[in-house]
N, C-alpha and C positions, 0 to 999 in steps of 0.2 A: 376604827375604834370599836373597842367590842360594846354590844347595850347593856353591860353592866353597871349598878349604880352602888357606890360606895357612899354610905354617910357616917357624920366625926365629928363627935358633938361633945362636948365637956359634962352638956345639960342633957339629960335623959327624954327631959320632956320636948324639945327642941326638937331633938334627931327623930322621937317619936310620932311629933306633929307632919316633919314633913315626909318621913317615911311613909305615913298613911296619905298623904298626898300625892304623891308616885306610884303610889302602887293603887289606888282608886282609878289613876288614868292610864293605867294598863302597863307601868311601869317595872323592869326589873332591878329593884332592892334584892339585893344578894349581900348585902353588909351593913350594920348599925354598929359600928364603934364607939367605945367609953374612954378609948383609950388611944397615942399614939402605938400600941406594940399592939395591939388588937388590930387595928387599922393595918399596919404592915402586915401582918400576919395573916388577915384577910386578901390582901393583894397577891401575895405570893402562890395565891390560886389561878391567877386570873391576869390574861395578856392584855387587856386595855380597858377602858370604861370612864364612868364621872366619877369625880371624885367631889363632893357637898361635903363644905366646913364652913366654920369660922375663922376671922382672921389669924386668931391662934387657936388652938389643940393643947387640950393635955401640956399647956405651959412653954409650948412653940409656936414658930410663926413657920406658917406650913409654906415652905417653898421645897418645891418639885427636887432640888438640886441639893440640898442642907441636910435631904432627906433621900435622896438616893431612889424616887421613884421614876420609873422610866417616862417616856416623852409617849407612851403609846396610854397613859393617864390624862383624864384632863380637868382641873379645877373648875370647879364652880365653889369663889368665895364668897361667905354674906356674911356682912356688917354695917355700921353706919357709915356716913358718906367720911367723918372723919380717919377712921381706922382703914377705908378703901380709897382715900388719896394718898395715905403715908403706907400705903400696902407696896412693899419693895420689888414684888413681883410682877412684871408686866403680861406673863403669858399667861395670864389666867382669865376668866369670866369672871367680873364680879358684880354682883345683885346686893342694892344698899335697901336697909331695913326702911321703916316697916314692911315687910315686903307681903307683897299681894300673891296669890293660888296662882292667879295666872299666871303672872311674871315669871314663879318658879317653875309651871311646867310647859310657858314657853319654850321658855331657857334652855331646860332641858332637851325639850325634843327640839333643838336648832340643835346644839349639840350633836345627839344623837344623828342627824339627818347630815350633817357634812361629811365627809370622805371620809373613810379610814384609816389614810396613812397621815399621820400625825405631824410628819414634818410640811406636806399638803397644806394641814389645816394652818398651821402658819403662816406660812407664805402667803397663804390666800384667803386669811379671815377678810384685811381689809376691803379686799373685793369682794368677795361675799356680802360684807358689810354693804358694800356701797349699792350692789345689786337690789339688794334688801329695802335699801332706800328710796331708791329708782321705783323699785317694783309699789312702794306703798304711795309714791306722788302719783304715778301713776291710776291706784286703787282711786287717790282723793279727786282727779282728774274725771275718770270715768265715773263713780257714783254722784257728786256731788258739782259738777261740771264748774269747778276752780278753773284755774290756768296755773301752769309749773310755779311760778312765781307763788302764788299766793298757796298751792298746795307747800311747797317748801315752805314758806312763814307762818305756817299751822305748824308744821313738821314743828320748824324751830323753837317756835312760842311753848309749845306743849316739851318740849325738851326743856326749855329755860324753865317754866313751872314747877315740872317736876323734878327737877335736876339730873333725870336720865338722858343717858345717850342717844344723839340722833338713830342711830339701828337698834334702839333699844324702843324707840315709838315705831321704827320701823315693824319692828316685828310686833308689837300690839296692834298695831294699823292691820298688818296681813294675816293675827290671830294665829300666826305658825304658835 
């Protein structure tokens, strides 16, 4: 995947806030879209990258395939947790509001840092995923001298709280 970042926002202010947040942490924004045909039209430069939206765009629901964008793209969608349970697309990231600086430039650079062949990152998010998880019980193990069990039921607890994904505290636990 190439480090280009694509963002698609309906809301000006939106796209703006977090484009200055990407690009403060050293990120490459090469696109801010108003529009779905902006948005295309910006791609057609460029062989892979993130792609930051919302559930819907310019009056669609942005799925990969509806819309003809290649698998060498990869979503990152944000909204509330109810528009990203009924979000029909399984292969995407997706970050529920309010969402927090870190969270998005976690996100991003996990992203960025996996493989670059796209069909890779499929097959092997979930292990990824789970490495991810491993590696931060581990983290709460060594600094905090838990035992697995009970670094896992932190893990969990703090998932159930916040209603993020267990590799979604993973990866604030390891600050990727």
């Amino acid at each position: 995947m190439d480090n280009n970042i694509f963002i698609a926002f309906d809301n000006k202010k939106t796209a703006a806030c977090i484009a200055k947040i990407l690009v403060s942490n050293g990120s490459n924004v090469v696109s801010v879209s108003k529009s779905a045909s902006e948005l295309m039209h910006s791609l057609s430069y460029y062989h892979g990258g993130v792609i930051i939206t919302g559930c819907t765009f310019g009056g669609i629901t942005m799925e990969k395939e509806n819309l003809g964008i290649s698998d060498d793209f990869t979503f990152i969608i944000i909204g509330n947790r109810a528009q990203l349970d009924n979000f029909p697309e399984e292969s995407v990231f997706k970050l529920s509001t309010p969402l927090q600086k870190n969270d998005l430039i976690c996100s991003v650079d996990m992203l960025m840092a996996m493989d670059t062949d796209a069909s890779f990152h499929r097959q092997n998010a979930h292990r990824y995923e789970q490495k991810l998880i491993l590696r931060a019980k581990h983290m709460l193990i060594d600094r905090y001298s838990m035992t697995e069990e009970q670094a896992h039921r932190y893990m969990q607890k703090k998932s159930m709280d916040t209603g993020r994904k267990l590799y979604e505290i993973a990866v604030i636990i390891l600050g990727i």
